[in-house]
Every structure is written in structure tokens, then in C-alpha cells.
N, CA, C and O atoms as CSV, one atom per row, in Angstrom:
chain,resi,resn,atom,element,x,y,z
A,1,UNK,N,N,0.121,82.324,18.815
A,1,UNK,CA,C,1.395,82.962,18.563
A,1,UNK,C,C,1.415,84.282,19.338
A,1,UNK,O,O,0.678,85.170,18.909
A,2,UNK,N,N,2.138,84.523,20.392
A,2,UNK,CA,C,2.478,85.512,20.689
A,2,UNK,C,C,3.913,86.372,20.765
A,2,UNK,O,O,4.852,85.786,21.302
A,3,UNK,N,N,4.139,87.730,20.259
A,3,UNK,CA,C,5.318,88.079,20.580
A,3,UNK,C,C,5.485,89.324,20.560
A,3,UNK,O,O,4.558,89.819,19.917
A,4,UNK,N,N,6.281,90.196,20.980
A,4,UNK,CA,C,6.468,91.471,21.674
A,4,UNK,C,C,6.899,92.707,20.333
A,4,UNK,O,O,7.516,92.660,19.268
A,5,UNK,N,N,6.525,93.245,20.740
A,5,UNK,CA,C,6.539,95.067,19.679
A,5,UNK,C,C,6.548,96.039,20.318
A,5,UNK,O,O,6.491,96.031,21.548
A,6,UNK,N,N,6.613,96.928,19.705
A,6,UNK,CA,C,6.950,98.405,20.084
A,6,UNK,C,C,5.795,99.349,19.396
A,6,UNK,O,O,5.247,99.154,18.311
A,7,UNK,N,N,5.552,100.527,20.408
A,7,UNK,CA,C,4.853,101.625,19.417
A,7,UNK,C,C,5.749,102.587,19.176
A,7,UNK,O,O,6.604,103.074,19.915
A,8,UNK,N,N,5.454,102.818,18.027
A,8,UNK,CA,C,6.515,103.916,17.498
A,8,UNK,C,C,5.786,105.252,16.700
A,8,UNK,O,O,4.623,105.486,16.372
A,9,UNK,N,N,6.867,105.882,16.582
A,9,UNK,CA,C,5.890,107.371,16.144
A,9,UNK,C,C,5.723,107.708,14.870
A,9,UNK,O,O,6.687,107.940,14.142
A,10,UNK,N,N,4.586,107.767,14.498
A,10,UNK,CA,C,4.729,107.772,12.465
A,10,UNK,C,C,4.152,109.287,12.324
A,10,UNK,O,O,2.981,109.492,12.644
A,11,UNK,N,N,4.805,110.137,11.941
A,11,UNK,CA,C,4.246,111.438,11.740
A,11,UNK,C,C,3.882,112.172,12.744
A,11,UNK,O,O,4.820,112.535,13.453
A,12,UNK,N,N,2.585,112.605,13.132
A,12,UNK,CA,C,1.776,113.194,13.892
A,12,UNK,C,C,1.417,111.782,14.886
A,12,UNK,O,O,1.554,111.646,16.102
A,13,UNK,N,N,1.041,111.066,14.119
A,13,UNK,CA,C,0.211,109.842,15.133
A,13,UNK,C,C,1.398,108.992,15.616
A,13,UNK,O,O,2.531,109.474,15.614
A,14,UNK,N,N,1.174,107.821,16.003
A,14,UNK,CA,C,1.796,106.191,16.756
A,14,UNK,C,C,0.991,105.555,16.141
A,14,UNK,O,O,-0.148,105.824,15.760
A,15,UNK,N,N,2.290,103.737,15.944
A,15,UNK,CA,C,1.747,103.324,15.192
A,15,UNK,C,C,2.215,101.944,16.082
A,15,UNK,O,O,2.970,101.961,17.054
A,16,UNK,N,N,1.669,100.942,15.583
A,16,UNK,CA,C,2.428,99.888,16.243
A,16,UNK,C,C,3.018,98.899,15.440
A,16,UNK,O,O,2.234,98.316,14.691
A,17,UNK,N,N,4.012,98.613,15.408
A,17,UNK,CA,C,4.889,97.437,14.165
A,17,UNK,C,C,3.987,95.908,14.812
A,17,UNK,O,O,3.581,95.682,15.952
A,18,UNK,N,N,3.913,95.109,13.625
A,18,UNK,CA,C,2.969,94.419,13.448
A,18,UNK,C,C,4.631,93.189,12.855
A,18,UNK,O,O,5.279,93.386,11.826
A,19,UNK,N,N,4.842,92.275,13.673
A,19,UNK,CA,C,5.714,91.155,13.105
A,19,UNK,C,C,5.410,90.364,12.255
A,19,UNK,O,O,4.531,89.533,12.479
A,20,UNK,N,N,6.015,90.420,11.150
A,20,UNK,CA,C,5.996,89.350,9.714
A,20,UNK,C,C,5.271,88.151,9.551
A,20,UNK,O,O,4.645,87.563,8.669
A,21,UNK,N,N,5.490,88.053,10.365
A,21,UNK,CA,C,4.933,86.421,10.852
A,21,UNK,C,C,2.890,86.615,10.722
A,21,UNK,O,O,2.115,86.008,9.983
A,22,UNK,N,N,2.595,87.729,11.805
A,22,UNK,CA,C,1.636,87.921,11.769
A,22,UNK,C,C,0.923,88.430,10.874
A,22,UNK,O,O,-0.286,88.221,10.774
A,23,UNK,N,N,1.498,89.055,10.227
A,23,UNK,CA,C,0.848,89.483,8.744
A,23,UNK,C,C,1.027,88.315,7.547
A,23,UNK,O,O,0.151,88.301,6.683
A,24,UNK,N,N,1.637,87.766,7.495
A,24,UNK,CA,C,1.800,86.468,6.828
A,24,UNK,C,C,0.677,85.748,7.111
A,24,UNK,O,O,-0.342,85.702,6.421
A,25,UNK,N,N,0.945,85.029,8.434
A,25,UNK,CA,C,-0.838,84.256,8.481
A,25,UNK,C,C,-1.759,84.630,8.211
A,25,UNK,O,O,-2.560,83.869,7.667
A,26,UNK,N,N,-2.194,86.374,8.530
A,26,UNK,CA,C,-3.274,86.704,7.897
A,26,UNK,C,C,-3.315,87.075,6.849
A,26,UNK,O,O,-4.261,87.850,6.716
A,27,UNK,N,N,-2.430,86.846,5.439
A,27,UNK,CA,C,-1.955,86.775,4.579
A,27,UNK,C,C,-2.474,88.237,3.829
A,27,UNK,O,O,-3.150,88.348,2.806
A,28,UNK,N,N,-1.687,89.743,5.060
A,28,UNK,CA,C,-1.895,91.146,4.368
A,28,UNK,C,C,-0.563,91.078,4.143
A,28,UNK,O,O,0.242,90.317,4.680
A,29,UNK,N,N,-0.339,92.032,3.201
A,29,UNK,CA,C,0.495,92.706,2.473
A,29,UNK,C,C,0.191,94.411,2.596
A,29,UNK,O,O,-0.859,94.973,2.910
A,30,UNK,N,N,1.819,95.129,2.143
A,30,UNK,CA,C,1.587,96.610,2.267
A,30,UNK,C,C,0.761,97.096,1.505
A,30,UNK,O,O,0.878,96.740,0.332
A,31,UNK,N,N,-0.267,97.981,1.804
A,31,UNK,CA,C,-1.249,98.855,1.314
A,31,UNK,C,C,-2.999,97.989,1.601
A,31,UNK,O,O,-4.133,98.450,1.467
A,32,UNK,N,N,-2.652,96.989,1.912
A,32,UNK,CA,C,-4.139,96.227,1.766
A,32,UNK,C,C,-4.926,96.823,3.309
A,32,UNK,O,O,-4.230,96.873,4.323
A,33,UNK,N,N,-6.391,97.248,3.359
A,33,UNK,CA,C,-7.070,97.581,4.186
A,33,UNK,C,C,-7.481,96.741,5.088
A,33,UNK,O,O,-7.967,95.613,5.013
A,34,UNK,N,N,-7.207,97.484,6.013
A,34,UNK,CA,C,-7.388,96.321,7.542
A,34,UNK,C,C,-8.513,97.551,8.503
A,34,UNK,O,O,-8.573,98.780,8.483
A,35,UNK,N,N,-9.413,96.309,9.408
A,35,UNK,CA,C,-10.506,96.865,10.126
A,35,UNK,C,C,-9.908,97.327,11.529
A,35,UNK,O,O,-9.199,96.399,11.917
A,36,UNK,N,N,-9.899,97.981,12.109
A,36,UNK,CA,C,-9.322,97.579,13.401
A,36,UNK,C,C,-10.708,98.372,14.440
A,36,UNK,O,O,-11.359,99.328,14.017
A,37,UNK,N,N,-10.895,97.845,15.572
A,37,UNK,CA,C,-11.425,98.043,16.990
A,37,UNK,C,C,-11.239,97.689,18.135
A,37,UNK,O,O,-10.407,96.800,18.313
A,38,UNK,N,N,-11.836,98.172,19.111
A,38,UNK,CA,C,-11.570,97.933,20.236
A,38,UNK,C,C,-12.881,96.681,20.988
A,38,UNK,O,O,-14.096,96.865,20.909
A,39,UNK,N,N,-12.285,95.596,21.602
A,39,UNK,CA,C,-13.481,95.029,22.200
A,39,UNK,C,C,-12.605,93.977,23.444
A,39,UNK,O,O,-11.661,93.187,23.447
A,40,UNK,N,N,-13.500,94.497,24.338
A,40,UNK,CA,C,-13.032,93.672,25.358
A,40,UNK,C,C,-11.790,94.335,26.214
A,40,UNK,O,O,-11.199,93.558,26.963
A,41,UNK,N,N,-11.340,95.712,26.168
A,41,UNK,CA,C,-10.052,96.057,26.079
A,41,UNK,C,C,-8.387,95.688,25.139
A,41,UNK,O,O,-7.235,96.100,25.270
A,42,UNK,N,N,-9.072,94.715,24.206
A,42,UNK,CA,C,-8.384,94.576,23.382
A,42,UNK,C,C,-8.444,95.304,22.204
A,42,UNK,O,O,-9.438,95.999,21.997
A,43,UNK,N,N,-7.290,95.243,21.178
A,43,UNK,CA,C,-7.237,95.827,19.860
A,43,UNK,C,C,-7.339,94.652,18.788
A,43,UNK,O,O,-6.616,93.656,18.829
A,44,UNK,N,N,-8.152,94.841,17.985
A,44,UNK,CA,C,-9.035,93.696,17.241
A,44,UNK,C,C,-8.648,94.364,16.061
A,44,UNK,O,O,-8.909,95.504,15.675
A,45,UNK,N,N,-7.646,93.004,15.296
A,45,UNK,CA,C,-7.699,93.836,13.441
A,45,UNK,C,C,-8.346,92.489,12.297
A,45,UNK,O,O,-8.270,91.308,12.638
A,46,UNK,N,N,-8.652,92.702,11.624
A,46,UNK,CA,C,-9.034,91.953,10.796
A,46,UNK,C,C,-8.852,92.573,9.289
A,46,UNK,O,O,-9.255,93.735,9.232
A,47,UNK,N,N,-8.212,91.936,7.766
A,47,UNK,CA,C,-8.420,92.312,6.776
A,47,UNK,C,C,-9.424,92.238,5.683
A,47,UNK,O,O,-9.551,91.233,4.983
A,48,UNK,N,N,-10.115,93.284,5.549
A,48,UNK,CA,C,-11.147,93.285,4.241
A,48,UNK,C,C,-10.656,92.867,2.854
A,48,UNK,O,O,-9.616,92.905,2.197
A,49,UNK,N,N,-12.360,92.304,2.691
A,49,UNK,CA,C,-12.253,91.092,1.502
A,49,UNK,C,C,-13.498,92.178,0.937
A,49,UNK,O,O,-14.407,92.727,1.560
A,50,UNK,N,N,-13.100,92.228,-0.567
A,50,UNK,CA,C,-14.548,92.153,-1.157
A,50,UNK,C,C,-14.511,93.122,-1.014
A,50,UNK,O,O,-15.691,93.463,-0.935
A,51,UNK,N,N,-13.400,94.664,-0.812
A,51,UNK,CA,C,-13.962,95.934,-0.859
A,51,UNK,C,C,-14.753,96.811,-1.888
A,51,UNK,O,O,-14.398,97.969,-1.671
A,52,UNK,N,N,-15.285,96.796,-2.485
A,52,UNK,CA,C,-16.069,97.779,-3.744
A,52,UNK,C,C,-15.119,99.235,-4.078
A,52,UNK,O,O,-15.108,100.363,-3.583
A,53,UNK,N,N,-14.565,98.748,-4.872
A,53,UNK,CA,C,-14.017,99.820,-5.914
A,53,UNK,C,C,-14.727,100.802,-6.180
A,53,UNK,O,O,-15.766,100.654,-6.823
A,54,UNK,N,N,-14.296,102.062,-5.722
A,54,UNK,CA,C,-15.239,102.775,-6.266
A,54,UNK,C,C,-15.298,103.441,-7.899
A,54,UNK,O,O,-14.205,103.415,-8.465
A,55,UNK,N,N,-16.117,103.856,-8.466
A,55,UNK,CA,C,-16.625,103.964,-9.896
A,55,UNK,C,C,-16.084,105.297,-10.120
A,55,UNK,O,O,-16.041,106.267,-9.363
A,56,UNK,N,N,-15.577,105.103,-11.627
A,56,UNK,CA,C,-15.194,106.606,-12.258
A,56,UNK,C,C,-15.604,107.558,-11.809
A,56,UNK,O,O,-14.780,108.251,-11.213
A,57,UNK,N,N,-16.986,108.032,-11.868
A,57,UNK,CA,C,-17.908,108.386,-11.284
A,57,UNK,C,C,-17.864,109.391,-10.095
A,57,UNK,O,O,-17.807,110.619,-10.031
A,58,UNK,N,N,-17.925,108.141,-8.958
A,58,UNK,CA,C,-17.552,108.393,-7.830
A,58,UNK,C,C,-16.113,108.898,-7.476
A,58,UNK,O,O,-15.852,109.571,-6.479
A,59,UNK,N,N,-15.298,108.524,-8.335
A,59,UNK,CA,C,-13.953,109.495,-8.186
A,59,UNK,C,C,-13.495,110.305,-8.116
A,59,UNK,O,O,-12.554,110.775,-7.477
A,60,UNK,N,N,-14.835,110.869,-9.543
A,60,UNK,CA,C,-14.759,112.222,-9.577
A,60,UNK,C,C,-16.117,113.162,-8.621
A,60,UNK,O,O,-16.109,114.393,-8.628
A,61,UNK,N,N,-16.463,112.908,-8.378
A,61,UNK,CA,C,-17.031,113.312,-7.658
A,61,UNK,C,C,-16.545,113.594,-6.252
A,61,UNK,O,O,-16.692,114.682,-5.695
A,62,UNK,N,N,-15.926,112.482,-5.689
A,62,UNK,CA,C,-15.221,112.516,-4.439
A,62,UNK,C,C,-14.026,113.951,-4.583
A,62,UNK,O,O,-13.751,114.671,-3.623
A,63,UNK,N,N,-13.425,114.132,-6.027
A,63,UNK,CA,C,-12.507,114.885,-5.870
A,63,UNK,C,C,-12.713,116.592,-6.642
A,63,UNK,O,O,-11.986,117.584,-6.672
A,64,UNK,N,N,-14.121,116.268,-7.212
A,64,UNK,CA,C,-14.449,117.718,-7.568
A,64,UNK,C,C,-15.436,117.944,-6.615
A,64,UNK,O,O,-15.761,119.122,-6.760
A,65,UNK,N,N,-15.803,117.662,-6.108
A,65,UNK,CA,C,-17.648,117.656,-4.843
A,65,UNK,C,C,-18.871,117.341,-5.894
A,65,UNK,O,O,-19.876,116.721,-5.548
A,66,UNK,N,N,-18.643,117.882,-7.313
A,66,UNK,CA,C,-19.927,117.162,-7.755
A,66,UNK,C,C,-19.451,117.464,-9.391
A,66,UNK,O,O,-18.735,118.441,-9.611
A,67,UNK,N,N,-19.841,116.672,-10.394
A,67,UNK,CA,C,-19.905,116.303,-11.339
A,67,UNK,C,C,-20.858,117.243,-12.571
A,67,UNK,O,O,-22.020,117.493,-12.249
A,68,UNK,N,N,-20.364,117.750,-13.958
A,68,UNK,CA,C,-21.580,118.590,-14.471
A,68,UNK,C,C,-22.936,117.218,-14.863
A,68,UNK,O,O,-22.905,115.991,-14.954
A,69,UNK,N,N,-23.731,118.009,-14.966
A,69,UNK,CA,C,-24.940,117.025,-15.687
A,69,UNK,C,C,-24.673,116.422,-16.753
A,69,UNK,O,O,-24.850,115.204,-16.763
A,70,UNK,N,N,-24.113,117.167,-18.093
A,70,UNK,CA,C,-23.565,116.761,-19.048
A,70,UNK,C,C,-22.685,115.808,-18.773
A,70,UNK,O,O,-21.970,115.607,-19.755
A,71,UNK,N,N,-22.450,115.204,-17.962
A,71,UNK,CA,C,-21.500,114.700,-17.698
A,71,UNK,C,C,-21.650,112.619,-18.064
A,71,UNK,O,O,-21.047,111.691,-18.602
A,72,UNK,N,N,-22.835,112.925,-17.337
A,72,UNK,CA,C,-24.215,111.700,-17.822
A,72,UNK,C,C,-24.326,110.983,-18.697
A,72,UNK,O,O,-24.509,109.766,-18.721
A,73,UNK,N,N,-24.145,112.218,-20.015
A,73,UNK,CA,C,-24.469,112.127,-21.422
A,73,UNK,C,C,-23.515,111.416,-22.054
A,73,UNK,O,O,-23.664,110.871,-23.148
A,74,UNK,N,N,-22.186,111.403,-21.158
A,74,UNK,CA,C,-20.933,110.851,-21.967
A,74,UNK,C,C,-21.116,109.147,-21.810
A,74,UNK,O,O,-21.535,108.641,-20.769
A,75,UNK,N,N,-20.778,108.452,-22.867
A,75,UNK,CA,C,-20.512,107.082,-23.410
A,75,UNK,C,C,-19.385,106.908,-24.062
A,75,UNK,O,O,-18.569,107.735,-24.470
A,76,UNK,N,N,-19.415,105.539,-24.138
A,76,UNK,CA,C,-18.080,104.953,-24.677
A,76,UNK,C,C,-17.854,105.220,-25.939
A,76,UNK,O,O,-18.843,105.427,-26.643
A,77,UNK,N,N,-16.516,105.285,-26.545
A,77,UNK,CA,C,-15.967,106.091,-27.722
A,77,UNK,C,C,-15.680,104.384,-28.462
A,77,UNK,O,O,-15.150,103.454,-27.854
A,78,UNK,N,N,-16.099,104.345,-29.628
A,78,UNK,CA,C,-15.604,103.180,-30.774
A,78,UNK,C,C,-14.597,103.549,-31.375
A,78,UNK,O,O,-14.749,104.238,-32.383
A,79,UNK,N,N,-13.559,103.271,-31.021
A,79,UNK,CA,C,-11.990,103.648,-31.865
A,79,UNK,C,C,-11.783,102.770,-33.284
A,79,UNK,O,O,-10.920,102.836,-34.160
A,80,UNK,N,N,-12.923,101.950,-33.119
A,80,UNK,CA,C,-12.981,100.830,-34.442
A,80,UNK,C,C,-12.327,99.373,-34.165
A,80,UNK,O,O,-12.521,98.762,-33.115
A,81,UNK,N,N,-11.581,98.921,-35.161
A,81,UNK,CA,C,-10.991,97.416,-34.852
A,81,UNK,C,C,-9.938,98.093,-34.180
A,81,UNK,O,O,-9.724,99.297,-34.035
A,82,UNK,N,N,-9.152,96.806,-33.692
A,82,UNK,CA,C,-7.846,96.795,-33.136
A,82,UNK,C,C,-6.633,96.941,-34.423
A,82,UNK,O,O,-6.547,96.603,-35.604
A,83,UNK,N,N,-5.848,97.602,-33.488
A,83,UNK,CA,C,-4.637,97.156,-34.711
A,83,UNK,C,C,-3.398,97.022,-34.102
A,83,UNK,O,O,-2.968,98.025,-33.533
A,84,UNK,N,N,-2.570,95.778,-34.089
A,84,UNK,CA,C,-1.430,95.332,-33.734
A,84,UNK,C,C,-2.047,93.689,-32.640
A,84,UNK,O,O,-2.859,92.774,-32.780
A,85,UNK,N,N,-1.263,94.048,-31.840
A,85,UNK,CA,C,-1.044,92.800,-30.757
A,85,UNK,C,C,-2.228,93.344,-29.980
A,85,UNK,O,O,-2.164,92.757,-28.900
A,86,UNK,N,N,-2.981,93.929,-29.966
A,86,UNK,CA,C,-3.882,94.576,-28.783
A,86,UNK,C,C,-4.904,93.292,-28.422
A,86,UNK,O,O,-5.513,92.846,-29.394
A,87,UNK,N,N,-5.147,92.668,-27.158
A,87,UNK,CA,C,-6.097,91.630,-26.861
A,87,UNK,C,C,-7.154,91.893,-25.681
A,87,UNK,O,O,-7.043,91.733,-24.466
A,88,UNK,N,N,-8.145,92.322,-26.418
A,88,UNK,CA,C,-9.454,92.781,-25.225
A,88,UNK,C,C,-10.502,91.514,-25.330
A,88,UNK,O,O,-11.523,91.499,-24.642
């Protein structure tokens, strides 16, 4: 399948529109992470499978730079039974 696009300007950077079609077969959707490189003089994309979520944890960490020690210590809270429609 080949067919023609445009680069266009997204913000600061360029971007290149990617036709429906082609994202369909490779069955991405908006927001899903795609690899892209260069090989051969070509532009090579492929979509990731199987990315690893990162952990509470790591969330916070990523967004404070580091975590207290006490922090460790914390475990899960027993709120007791359920009550209503709730299904875990």
C-alpha cells in the first residue's frame, strides 16, 4: 500500500500525517506508543506491545525525584466487607 502525505508543523516540531488506512492495518489508535527509526534511509515505525506500566512507586518517584523511606512502610488499608453492589 502506498500513498502520499504531507509534513506539517505541530508546535515547535513537524510531524507527518499518517493515512487511516495505515494505522488501521497496524491496528494503532490515538495515544498508543509507536517505535520509530531510521534504517536504510528509510523511516521505520512499528507499535509496542507489552509495554510495562509503570508502578505507583515509580510514579512517584518519577515526579517527586525520590520517595521518603517511610514510605516503604505503607501497606494496604482493610476497609472491611463490602457494602452495596461493589464487585472485586
Amino acid at each position: 500500500m502506498i500513498m502520499t502525505t504531507a509534513v506539517v508543523k505541530y508546535k515547535k516540531e513537524q510531524g507527518i500525517k499518517l493515512p487511516q488506512a495505515f494505522l488501521q492495518s497496524l491496528n494503532i489508535i490515538e495515544n498508543d506508543e509507536v517505535e520509530v527509526w531510521l534504517e536504510n534511509n528509510r523511516i521505520m515505525l512499528r507499535k509496542l506491545f507489552g509495554k510495562k506500566h509503570k508502578t505507583t512507586k515509580e510514579r512517584l518517584q518519577d515526579f517527586y525525584g525520590t520517595i521518603s523511606p517511610d514510605a516503604e512502610k505503607l501497606s494496604e488499608i482493610d476497609w472491611g466487607q463490602s457494602v452495596g453492589q461493589e464487585i472485586w
